[in-house]
N, C-alpha and C positions, 0 to 999 in steps of 0.2 A: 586311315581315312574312313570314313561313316560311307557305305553303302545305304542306301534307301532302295526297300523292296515293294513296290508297290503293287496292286490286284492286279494281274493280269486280264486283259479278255481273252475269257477261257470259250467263247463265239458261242454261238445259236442265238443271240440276240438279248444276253444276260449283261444285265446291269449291275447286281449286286449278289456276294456273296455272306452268309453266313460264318462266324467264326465258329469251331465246332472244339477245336483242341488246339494250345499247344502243345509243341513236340520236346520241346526247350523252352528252359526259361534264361530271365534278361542274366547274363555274367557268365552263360556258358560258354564253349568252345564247338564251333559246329567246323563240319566240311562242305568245300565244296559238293552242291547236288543233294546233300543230308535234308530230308524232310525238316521242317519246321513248323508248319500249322497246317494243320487239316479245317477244309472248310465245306461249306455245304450251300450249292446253288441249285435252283429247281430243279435240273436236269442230273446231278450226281456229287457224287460226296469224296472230296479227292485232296491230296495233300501235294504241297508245293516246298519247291526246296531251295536253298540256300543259292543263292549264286554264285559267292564268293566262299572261302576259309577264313575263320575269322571268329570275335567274340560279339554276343548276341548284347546289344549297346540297351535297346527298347523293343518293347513288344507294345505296337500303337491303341489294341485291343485288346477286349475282355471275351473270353466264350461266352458266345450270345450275342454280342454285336454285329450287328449290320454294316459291311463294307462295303463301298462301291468301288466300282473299276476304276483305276487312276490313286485309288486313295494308297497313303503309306501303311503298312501292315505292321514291318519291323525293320529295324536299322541293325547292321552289322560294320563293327571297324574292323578291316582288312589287315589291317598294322601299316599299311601305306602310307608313304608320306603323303600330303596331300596334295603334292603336285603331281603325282604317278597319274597316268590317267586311269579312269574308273573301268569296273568290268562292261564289257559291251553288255549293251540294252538286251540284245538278241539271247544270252543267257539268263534275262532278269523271266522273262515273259513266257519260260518254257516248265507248265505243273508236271508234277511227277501225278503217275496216273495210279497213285493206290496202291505198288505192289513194290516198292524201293526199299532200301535198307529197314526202315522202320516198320516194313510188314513182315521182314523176314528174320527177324532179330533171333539170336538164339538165346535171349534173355539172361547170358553170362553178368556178372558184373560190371564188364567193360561194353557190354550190348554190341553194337558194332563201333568201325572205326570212329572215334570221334564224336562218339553218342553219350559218352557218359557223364552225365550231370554233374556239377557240381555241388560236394556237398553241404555248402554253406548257401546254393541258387536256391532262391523262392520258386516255388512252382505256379504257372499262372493261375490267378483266381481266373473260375468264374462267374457268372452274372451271377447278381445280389449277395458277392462274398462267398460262395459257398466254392470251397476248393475239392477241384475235380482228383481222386488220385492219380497218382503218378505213375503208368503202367503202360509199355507197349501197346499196338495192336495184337498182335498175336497172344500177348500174355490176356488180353480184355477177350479174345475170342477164346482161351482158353476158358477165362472163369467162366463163361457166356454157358459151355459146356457140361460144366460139372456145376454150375448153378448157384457158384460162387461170388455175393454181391464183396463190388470191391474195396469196399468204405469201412468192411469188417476187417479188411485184412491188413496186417502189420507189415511194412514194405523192410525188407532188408537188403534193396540194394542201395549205391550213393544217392545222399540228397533225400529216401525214404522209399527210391522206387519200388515200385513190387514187381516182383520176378515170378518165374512162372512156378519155380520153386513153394515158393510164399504162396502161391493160390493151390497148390497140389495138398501140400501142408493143412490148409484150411480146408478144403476137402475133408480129408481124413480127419480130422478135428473131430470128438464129437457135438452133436447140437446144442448150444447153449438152450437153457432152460426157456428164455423169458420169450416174449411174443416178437415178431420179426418186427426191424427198423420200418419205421412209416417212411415214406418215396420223398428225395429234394426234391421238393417244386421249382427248382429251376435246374436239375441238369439233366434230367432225363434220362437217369442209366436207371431207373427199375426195370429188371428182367420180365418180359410179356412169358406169360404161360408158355412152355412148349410144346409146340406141335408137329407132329410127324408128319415128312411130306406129304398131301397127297394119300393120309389114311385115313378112310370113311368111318365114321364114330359113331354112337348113338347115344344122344345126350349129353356128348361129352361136356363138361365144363371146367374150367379153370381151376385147378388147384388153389389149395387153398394159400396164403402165405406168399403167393406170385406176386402181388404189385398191380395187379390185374383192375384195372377200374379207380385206383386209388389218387389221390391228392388231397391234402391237405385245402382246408379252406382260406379259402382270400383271393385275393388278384395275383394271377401267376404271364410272365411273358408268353408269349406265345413264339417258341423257336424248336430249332430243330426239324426232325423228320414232320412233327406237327404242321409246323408252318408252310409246310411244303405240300405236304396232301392237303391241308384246308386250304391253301391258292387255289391247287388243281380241280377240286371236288369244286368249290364255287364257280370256276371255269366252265368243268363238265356240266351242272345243273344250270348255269345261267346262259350258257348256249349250242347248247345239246338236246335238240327233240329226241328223244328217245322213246324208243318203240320197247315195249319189255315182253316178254313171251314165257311161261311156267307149262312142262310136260314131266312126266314119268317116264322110265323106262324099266324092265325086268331085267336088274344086274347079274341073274344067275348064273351065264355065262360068263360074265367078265370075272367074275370072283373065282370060276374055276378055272379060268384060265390063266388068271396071277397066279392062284395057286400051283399048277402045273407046270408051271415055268418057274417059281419061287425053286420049287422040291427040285424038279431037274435040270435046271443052270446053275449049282452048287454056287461056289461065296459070291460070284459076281452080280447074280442075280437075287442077292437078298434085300435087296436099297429097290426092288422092283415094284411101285406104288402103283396102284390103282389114278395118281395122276398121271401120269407117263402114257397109259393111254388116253386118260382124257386130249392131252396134248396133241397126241398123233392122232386122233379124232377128228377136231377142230382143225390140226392142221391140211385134214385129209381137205375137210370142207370147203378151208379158205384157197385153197389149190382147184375146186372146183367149183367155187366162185369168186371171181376173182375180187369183184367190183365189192366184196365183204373185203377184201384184201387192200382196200386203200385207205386215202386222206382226201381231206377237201377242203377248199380253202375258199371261200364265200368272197374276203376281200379282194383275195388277186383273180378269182373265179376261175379255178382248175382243181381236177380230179387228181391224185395221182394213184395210179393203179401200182400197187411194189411188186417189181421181179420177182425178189425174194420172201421167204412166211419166215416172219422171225416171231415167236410165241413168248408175251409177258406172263410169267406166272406172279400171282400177290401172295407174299413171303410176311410171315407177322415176325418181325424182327426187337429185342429188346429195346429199339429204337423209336418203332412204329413203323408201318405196312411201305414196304422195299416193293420193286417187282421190279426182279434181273430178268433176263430175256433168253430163250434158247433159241441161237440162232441156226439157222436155216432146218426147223423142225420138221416139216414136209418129209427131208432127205433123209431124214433118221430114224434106225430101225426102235423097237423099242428097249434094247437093251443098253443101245447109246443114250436111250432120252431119257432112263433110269439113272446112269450114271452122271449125265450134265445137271440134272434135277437135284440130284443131292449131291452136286458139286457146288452148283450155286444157293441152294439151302441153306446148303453151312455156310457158305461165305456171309450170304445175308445175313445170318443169325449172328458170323462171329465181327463184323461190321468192319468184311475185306474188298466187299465190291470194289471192283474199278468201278471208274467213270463209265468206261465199254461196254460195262455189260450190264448196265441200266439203260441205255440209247439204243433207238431205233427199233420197237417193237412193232408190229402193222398188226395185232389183235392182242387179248388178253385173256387168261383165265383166274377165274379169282374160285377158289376152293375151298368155300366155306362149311363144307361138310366134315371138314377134319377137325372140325369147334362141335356140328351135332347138328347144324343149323338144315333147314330144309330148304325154303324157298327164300330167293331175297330178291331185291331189284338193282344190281350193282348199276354202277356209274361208269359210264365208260372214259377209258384215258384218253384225253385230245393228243395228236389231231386223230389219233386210228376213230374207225368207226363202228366197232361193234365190241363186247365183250359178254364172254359164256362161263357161266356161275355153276360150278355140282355140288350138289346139298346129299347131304347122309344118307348112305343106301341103307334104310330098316326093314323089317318084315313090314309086310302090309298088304292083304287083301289084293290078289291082284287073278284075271279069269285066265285060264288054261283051257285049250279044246273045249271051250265050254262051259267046264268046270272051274268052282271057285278054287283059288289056295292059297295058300299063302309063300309068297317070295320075297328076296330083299330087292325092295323099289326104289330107284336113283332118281332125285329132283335133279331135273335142268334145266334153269334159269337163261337167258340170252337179252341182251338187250342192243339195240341198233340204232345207228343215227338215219332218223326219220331222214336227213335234207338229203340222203346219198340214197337210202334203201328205204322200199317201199315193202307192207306187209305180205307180200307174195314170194319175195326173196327171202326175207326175215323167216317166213315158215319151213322153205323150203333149206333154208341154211341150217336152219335148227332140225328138221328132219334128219338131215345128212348128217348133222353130227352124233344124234343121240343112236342112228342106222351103227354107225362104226364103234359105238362105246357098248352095246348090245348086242354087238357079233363082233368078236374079236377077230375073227378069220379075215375079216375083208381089211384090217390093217394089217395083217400076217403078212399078208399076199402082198403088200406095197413096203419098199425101201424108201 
């Protein structure tokens, strides 16, 4: 009997989701619970799974289509007769949240249970024809790693998939001669530059041969991660007074004191960024303002102040700018904030976020000094009300006792929603933060 799977409301007030991947194509054999499409809605990027056991009949979509709630996605026949009654609703409507069989795959030829293609199944196009390869998530967060685009690489598992094997392979390969592949205009897997969490550059720019800025000309869809920051960013600009504030501060201490803590916290402390205190900086601040630590909602006309400081940081991901959230940053030392920071790094880079942990931030840090950049005017994420930008600490002219000299000087940007915060707080918020990112002791002293 045809099962019919249709979008779930996945709540927060989402209407439509993004097709992003299938996991399966039509004539496979899936399991119960087994991912089948990953999809992508303003709020997070998450794959849903089969409900029944059974062979994959249609797949109603292309990557890149727009589906709404209620719509059919893909139809599965059970092998039921068609008088059996169908699976309850109540297993139709439940996503898997990003982290199920198909994040965890050990990329063998039989992948996991029930995962493994058939080798005569088409793999889903998608949009404008262009076939996406056929690759796990964790095999795509490998290539993500070692810098392996996946379009070069020759799949040897069933059906054509590429295995983690096959990207390791390519790897070690040496460089072919000719000039790198130019980026599909429609599927969005060219690699963005990488960038180390959270490390202060100077002048850094984009390698070369990255994909960095690149597209072909003509009219291209607009989906994916794009489509999702351009909602938001028109969001933020078309209704967001924003207040924007630029200071310097003398990094001299914070740089010896990563240092000091780099050398004598042996391997645990080598992932210890110069973001991580930005983090517990800002989080000190939002802890001592609170009213920086909200939302505001104009139409229902309430504040709401958050218990908790959950810290978005922005993550430039092969996909386009991610921002997973370290939750309850306040409470954490910075040895913990080191290791959650480039725990969700990678994740973002290798594109394993849950849904979780892109929800529920109440401020943001966007760290665009790790590009070289100094000053900028970030946009803040609705509905939080404030986000704090550091730009590249370089030498530059800065006065001592009196005397000129020269130190390395950390930009920090801030900007605030005018309708909640008034420039008295906004100075005073920014004070407190750049106080604790220029004396590393007074976050010592707090857990």
């Amino acid at each position: 009997m045809a099962v019919e799977f249709r979008l779930p409301d996945i709540g927060e007030g989402l209407e439509e989701a993004e097709i992003v991947e299938w996991l399966v194509g039509e004539g496979e054999r899936v399991e119960r619970d087994q991912p089948v499409v990953e999809v992508l809605t303003d709020k997070s990027q998450t794959q849903l799974p089969s409900p029944t056991a059974g062979t994959v009949n249609r797949l109603a979509f292309a990557p890149g289509d727009l589906a709404r709630v209620g719509d059919v996605l893909f139809e599965i026949d059970d092998g039921r007769a068609p008088s059996t009654p169908p699976a309850p609703a109540a297993d139709i409507a439940q996503p898997a949240d990003g982290t199920g069989p198909a994040d965890n795959t050990a990329d063998a030829a039989t992948a996991a249970p029930g995962t493994a293609p058939s080798a005569s199944a088409p793999s889903a196009p998608s949009s404008g024809g262009v076939r996406r390869p056929k690759a796990s998530p964790a095999t795509r967060k490998r290539a993500v790693e070692l810098g392996v685009e996946l379009h070069t690489v020759e799949g040897t598992g069933p059906g054509g998939r590429i295995l983690r094997t096959d990207v390791e392979a390519a790897a070690e390969a040496p460089a072919a001669p000719s000039a790198p592949a130019a980026p599909s205009p429609t599927t969005g897997d060219t690699p963005a530059a990488p960038v180390p969490p959270g490390e202060p550059a100077v002048g850094a720019a984009a390698p070369a041969g990255t994909g960095l800025g690149q597209m072909e000309p003509g009219t291209h869809p607009l989906r994916g991660v794009r489509r999702v920051t351009a909602a938001n960013m028109a969001r933020a600009w078309s209704e967001i007074p924003h207040i924007w504030a630029h200071d310097d501060l003398d990094a001299t201490e914070l740089l010896a004191a990563r240092a000091r803590l780099r050398d004598e916290g042996g391997a645990a402390a080598q992932r210890l960024t110069p973001l991580a205190f930005f983090v517990k900086a800002v989080a000190r601040a939002l802890r001592a303002f609170p009213l920086v630590n909200a939302s505001i909602d104009p139409e229902a006309g309430t504040i709401t102040v958050h218990p908790d400081v959950h810290v978005g940081i922005a993550v430039a991901s092969p996909h386009g700018l991610v921002v997973p959230v370290v939750r309850h940053a306040d409470r954490r030392g910075l040895g913990s904030l080191a290791a959650e920071i480039a725990r969700l790094t990678d994740a973002a880079r290798g594109g394993s976020l849950g849904p979780d942990e892109m929800r529920g931030g109440t401020a943001t840090i966007t760290n665009y000094g790790s590009l070289g950049g100094r000053y900028a005017a970030p946009l803040i994420v609705p509905p939080q009300v404030a986000i704090v930008g550091f730009g590249a600490a370089a030498p530059r002219p800065w006065v001592v006792d009196g005397e000129l000299a020269v130190r390395p000087v950390l930009p920090v940007s801030i900007a605030v929603d005018h309708r909640l915060i008034d420039g008295d707080l906004s100075t005073a918020f920014h004070r407190h933060v750049m106080a604790g990112v220029a004396d590393p002791t007074l976050l010592l002293l707090e857990v």
